[in-house]
C-alpha positions in Angstrom: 81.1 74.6 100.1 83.1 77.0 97.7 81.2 79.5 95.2 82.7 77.6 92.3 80.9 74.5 93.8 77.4 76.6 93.7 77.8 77.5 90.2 79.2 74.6 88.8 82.2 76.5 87.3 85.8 75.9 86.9 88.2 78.5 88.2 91.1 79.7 87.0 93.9 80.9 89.5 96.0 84.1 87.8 99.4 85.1 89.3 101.4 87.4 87.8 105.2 86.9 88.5 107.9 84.6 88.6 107.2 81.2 89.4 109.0 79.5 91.8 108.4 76.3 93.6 107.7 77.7 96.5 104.9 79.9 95.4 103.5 76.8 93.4 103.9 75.0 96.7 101.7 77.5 98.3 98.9 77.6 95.9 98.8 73.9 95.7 98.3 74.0 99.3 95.8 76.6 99.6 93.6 74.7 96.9 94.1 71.1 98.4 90.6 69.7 98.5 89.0 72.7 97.0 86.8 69.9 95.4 87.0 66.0 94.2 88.7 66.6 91.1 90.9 69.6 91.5 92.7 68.8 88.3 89.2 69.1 86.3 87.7 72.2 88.6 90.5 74.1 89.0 93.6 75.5 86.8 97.1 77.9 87.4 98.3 80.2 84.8 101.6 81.5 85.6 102.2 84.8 83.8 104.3 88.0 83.9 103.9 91.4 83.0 101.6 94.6 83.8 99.0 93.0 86.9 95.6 94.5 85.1 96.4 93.9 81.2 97.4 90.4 82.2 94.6 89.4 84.7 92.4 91.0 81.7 93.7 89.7 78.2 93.9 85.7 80.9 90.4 86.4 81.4 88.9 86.8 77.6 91.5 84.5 76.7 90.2 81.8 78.7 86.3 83.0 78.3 86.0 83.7 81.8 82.5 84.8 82.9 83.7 86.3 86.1 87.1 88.0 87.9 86.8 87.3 91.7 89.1 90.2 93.2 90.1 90.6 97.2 89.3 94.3 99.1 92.3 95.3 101.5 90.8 96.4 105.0 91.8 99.9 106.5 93.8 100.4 109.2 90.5 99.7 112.0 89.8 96.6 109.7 86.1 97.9 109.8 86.3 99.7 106.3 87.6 97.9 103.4 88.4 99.3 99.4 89.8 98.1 96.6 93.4 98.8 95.6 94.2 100.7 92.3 95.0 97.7 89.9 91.3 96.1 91.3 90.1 99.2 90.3 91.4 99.2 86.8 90.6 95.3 86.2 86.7 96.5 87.4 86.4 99.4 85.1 87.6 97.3 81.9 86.8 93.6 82.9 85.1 91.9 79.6 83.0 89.8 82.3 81.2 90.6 85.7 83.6 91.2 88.6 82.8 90.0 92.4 84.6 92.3 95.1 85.3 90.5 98.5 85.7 92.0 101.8 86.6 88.7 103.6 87.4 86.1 101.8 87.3 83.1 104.2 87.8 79.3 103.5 84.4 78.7 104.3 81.5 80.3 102.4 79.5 82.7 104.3 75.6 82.7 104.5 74.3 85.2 102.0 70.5 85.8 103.6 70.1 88.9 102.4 70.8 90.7 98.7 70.6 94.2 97.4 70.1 95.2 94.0 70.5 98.4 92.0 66.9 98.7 90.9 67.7 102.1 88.8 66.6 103.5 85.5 68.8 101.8 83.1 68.4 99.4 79.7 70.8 97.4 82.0 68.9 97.1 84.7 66.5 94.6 83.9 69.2 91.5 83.1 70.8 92.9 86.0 67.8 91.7 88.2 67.1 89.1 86.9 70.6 87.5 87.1 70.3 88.4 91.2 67.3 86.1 91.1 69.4 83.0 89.9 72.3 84.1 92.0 69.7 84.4 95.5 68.8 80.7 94.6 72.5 79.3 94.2 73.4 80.9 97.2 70.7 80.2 98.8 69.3 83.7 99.8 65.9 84.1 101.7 66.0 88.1 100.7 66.2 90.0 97.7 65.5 94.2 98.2 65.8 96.4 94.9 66.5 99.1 95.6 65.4 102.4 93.4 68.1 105.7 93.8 66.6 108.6 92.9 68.4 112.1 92.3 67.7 115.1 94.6 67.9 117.0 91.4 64.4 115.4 90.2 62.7 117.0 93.8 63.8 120.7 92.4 62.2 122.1 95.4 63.8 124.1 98.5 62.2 123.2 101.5 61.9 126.4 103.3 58.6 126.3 105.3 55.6 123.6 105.7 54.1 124.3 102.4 57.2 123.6 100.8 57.8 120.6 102.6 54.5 119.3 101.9 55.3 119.8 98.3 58.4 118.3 98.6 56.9 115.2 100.4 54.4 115.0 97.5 56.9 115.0 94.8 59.3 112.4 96.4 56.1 110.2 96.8 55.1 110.4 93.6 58.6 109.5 92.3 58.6 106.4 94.3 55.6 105.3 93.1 56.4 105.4 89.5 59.9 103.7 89.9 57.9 100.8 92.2 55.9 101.0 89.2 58.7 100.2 86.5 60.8 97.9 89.1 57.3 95.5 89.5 57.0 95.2 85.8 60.4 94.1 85.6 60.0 91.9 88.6 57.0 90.4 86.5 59.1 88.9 84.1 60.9 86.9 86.6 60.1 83.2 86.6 58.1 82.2 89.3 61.0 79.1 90.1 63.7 82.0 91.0 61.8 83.7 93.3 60.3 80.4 95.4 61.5 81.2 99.0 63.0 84.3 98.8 61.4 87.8 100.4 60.9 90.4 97.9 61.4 94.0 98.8 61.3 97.5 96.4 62.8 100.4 98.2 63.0 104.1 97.1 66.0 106.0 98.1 66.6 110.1 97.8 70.2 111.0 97.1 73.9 110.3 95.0 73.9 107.6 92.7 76.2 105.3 94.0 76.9 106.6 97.6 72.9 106.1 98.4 72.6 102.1 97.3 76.1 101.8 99.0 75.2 103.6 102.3 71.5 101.8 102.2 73.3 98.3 102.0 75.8 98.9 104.7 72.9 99.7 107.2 70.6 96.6 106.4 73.8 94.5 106.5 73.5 93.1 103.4 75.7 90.0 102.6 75.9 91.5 98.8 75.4 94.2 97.3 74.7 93.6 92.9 75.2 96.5 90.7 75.0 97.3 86.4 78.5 97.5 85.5 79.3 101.1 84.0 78.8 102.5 80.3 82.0 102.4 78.5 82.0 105.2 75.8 84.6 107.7 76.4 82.2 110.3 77.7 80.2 108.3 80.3 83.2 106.6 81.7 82.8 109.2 83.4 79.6 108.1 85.0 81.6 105.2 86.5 83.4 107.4 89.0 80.1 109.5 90.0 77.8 106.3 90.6 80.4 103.8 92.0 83.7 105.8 93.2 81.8 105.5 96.8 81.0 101.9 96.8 84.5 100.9 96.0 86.2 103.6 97.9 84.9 101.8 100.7 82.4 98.7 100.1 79.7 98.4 102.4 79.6 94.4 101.4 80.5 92.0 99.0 79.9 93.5 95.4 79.0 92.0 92.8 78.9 94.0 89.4 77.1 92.5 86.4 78.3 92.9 82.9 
């Protein structure tokens, strides 16, 4: 079964370029018994010009609630990133963006899902959106996970003492961002999270690299982020938090606007 047919959507297949019958020939192939009313579930727009304004101005045009983009794997085929018009389209998509590693014909099993669990007023939709998505794709595992900046430690470990201290701090931290993550978790409808493991997890490091580094050794199947701020300043932020994630995805992302 497709991800359109687990969220009920219809999808809308962008390619920017001259059309030509055999390119249409293709497509029509490739989507040949996507579903039992192709004409209903699924729709070409055949468009030319810049690749990111048009994928973009197709997208609010056509009230699209999210872009689905391909990675492109490195030369070991281990590693995978996104390509610089993916990048653009993921920075100033109107809607949520989902990055595959491997697309595949068949869906993949998504057991297990990690979550950006950080301090944000984004945050909390952002969770509970991962909640609906667990139960459409049928995940048995959600983990949030909390990243928490070095910088807030502010303490050289240089002998036991310090290192105690140290240890004292970062435990302290963790406890108060459990605290915050379970109160949003409390406001999570007891449907959504029927059948699915529940897991908080406090991480020391970079924004962005740590969540992305955490995921790639549990194996997550995906990996759901805040999407960035957009003022002029902290588009900045954008590059610091998730320039290592798509520099080289650990999993599937998906990045919630």
């Amino acid at each position: 079964m497709r991800m359109v047919d687990f969220f009920d959507s219809r999808m809308i297949i962008v390619h920017v370029g001259e059309k030509t019958k055999e390119k249409e020939s293709t497509i029509k192939e490739l989507i040949s018994g996507f579903s039992d009313d192709d004409d209903e579930k699924v729709t070409i727009v055949w468009k030319q010009g810049d690749p990111v304004t048009t994928i973009i101005e197709t997208a609010k045009q056509k009230n699209a609630d999210l872009i689905i983009l391909g990675a492109i794997p490195r030369e070991n085929f281990l590693k995978f990133y996104i390509g610089s018009i993916a990048r653009k389209i993921t920075r100033h998509a109107h809607c949520s963006v989902l990055l595959l590693i491997k697309p595949s014909e068949d869906l993949r099993p998504c057991n297990h899902i990690v979550v950006n669990g950080l301090k944000d007023k984004k945050t909390k939709q952002t969770i509970l959106d991962s909640f609906e998505i667990a139960q459409n794709l049928g995940a048995q595992k959600i983990t949030i996970v909390e990243e928490i900046s070095r910088q807030e430690v502010k303490i050289v470990v240089e002998d036991d003492k310090s290192l105690r201290k140290d240890t004292l701090i970062k435990e302290r931290l963790a406890k108060k961002e459990d605290i915050r993550v379970q109160h949003i978790l409390s406001d999570v409808p007891e449907d959504l999270k029927t059948g699915i493991l529940i897991k908080t997890q406090s991480i020391f490091g970079k924004r962005g690299y740590s969540i992305g580094h955490y995921a790639k050794v549990v194996a997550a199947d995906l990996l759901i982020m805040n999407a960035p701020n957009r003022t002029t300043f902290l588009d900045r932020i954008f590059v610091h938090d998730l320039e290592h994630i798509l520099s080289e995805l650990p999993t599937d992302v998906l990045i919630i606007r």
